[in-house]
C-alpha positions as CSV (number, residue, x, y, z in Angstrom):
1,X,71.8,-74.8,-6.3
2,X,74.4,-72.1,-6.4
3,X,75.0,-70.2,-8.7
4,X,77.7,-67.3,-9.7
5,X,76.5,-64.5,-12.0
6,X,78.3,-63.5,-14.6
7,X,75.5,-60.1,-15.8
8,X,74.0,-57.8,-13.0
9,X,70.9,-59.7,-12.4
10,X,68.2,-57.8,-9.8
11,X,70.0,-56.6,-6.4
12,X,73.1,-59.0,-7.5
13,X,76.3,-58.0,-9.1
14,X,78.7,-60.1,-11.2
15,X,80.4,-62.0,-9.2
16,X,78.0,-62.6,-6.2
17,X,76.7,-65.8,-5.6
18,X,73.3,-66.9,-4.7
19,X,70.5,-69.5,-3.7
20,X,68.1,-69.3,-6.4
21,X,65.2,-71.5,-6.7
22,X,66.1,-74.3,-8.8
23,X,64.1,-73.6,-11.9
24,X,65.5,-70.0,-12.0
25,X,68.7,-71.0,-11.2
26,X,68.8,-73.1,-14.5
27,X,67.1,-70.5,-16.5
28,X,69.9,-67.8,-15.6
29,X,72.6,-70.8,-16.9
30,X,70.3,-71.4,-19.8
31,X,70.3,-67.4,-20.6
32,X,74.1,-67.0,-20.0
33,X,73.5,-64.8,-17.2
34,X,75.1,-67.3,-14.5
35,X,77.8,-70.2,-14.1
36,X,76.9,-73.3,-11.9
37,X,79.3,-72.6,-8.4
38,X,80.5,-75.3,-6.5
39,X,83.0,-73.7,-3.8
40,X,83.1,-71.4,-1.0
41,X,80.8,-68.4,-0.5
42,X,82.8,-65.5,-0.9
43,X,82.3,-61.4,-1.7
44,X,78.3,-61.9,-0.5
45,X,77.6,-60.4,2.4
46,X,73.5,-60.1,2.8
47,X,73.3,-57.5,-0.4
48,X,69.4,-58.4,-0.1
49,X,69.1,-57.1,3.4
50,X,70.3,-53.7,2.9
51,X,67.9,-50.8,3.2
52,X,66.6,-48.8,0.7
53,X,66.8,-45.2,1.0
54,X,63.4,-43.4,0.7
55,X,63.1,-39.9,0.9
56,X,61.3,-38.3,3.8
57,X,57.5,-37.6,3.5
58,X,56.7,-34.2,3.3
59,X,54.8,-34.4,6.5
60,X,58.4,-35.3,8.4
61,X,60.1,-32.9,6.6
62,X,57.5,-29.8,6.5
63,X,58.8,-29.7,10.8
64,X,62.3,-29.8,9.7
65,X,62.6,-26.9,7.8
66,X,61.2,-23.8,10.7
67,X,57.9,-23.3,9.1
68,X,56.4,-20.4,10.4
């Protein structure tokens, strides 16, 4: 079941759609958070594959910065 949010809910934005399970899909209708979507995918391209930035350990960085 797609669905279309309407509130920022986790990685999503309004306005993406996505493939919830179905349970969770209806809860996010339930809760106002989503609208049911029944046309093409669009403005959704793999949000929940993007990298999160970490910052470097200190053991990476303490070589980085000349250390004497």
């Amino acid at each position: 079941m797609k669905i279309k949010l309407l509130k920022p809910w986790g990685l999503a934005n309004p306005g993406d759609v996505i493939n919830p399970p179905p349970g969770v899909a209806q809860l996010l209708i339930e809760r106002g958070i989503a609208e049911l979507y029944e046309g093409e995918e669009q403005g959704f391209a793999g949000r929940w594959n993007k990298r999160v930035a970490y910052p470097p350990t200190p053991a990476v960085t303490k070589g980085r910065h000349g250390r004497k």
